[in-house]
N, C-alpha and C positions, 0 to 999 in steps of 0.2 A: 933450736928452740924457736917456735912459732909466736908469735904474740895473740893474746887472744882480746876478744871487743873492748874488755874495758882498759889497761896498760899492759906495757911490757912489763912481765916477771922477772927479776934480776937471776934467772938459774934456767940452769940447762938439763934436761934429764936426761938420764944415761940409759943404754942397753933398751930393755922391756920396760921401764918403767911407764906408769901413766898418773898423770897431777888431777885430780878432777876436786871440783866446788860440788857440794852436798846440795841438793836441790830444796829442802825440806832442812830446818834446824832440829836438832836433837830435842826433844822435850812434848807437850801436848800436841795432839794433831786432834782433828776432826773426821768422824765417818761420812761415807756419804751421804746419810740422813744428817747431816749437823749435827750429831750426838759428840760432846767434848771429851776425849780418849786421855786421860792423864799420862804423863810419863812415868809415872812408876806402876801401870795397869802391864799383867803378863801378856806377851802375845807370843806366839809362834815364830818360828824364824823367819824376820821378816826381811826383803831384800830394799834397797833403796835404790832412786834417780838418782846422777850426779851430770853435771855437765864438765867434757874436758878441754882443762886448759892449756897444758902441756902434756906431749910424747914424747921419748926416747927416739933413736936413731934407729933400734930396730923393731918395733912398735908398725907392725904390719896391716890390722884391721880397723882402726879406730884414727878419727883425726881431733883437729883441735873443732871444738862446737860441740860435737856429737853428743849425745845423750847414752849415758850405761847404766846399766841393774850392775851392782855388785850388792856382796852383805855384807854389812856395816861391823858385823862383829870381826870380821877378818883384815881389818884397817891399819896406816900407821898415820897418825894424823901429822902437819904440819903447819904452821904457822908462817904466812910471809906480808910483810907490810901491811898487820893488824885482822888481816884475813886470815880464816881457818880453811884448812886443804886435808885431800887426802892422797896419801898415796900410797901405791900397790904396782903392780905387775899383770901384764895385759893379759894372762892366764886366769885371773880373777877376777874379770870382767865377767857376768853370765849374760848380755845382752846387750846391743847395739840400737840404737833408734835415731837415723838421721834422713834428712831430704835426699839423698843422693841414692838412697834404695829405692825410692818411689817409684819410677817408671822404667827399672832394669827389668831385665827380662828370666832373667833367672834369679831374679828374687820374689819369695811368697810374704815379704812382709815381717814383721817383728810377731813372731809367734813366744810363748812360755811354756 
């Protein structure tokens, strides 16, 4: 277990797993025009940011920072010293966004 900016998590994740902070709280958001989006408004299946705090041992494409698309409906949430977490399994990640893709050479970028 890596420690991520803000303290050390008192837990260690196992196998695949992956701990990430929800980048966005559950509840109203704003469109691009600043139109106010209620939370109980329908939308489409929508994917969220998170940023991660802890990996697993065998946890291969993702580090601690990194930013992921997962969808929020497929979650198990956790709670650790007052903070809400989620966690899941690095197969349920559908996307990667960090500085260390930037000037590889065999990368095109965070596409969707």
């Amino acid at each position: 277990m890596s420690e991520n900016t803000h303290d050390k998590l008192p837990i260690r994740m196992l196998h695949d797993r992956v701990l990430v902070r929800s980048d966005t709280p559950e509840g109203e958001r704003r469109s691009g025009g600043g139109i106010l989006i209620p939370a109980t408004a329908a939308v489409g299946r929508r994917l969220a940011w998170a940023e991660v705090v802890a990996v697993g041992q065998n946890v291969r494409t993702v580090e601690i920072g990194d930013r992921v698309l997962y969808d929020p409906e497929d979650r198990a949430e956790v709670e650790v010293r007052g903070v809400a977490y989620v966690l899941m399994r690095e197969r349920d990640l559908h996307a990667v966004a960090a500085d260390r893709f930037g000037g590889s050479e065999d990368s095109t970028g965070l596409y969707l």
